[in-house]
C-alpha positions, -999 to 999 in steps of 0.1 A, spaced: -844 -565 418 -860 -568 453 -834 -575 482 -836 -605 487 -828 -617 451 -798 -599 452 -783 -611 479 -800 -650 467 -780 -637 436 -745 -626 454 -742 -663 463 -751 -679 434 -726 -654 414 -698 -661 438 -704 -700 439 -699 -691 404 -669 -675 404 -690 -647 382 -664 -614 394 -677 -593 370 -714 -604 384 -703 -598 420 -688 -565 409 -722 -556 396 -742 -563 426 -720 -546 451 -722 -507 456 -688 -489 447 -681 -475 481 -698 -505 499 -686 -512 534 -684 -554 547 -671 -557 580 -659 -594 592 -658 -589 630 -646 -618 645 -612 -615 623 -617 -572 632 -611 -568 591 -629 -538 570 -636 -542 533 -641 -508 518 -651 -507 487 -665 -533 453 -623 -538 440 -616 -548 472 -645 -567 484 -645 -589 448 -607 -596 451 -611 -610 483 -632 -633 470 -617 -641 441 -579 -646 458 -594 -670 480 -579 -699 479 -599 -726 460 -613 -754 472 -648 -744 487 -681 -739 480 -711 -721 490 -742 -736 499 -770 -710 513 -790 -723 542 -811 -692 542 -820 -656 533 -845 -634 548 -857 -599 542 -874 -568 556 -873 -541 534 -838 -533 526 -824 -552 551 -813 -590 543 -796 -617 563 -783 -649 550 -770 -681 566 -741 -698 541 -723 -732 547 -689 -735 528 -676 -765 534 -637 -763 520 -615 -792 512 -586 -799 539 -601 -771 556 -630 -779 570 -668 -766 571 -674 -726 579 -707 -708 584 -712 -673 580 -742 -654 587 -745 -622 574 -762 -587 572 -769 -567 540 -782 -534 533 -794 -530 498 -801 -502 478 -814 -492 444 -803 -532 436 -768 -531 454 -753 -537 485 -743 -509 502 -733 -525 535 -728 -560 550 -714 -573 585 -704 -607 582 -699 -633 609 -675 -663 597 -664 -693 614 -654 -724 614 -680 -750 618 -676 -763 660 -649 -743 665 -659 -725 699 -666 -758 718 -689 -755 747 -678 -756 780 -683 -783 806 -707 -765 828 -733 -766 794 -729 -805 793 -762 -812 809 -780 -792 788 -774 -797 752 -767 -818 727 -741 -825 703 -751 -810 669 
């Protein structure tokens, strides 16, 4: 499977709540660092169970993937009842079909207002 689709096919599995199907795209010893909450996820076990202990209420909603080669990055929006909407945009190596690595960037949707000096020149989104 090229890249892309796997990645395309992570979401759509996860969305899913499809473990076993996230468990079979994700490399054994795969790596997925979060860096803005400085967390490491070493390994498939671990990276599928913190998915699946998430607490429910969300759901995934990909904005965009795009690929060079092995290299693939996605754009998600989960929007999460009582919680609010988060975005991650992420970076996956893939090999041989699986992710071997990923560096994610999650946060919540407008949670690092702007600061006054920036007023003049943008907009709200």
């Amino acid at each position: 499977m090229e890249s892309s689709k796997v990645v395309e096919a992570l979401w759509d599995r996860i969305q899913a709540r499809d473990w076993d199907g996230v468990a079979g795209l994700v490399a054994e010893d795969a790596v997925v660092e979060w860096p803005v909450s400085a967390e490491r996820i070493v390994g498939r076990e671990n990276y599928v169970s913190v998915n699946r202990e998430y607490p429910e209420g969300w759901a995934i909603r990909v904005l965009r993937i795009v690929a060079d080669g092995d290299e693939v990055v996605s754009e998600v929006e989960v929007p999460h009842e009582g919680v609010g909407v988060f975005r991650a945009a992420s970076f996956w190596t893939v090999r041989d079909g699986l992710i071997v690595r990923g560096r994610e960037y999650w946060t919540a949707y407008g949670a690092d207002p702007g600061p006054e000096w920036r007023v003049p020149f943008v907009e709200a989104m």
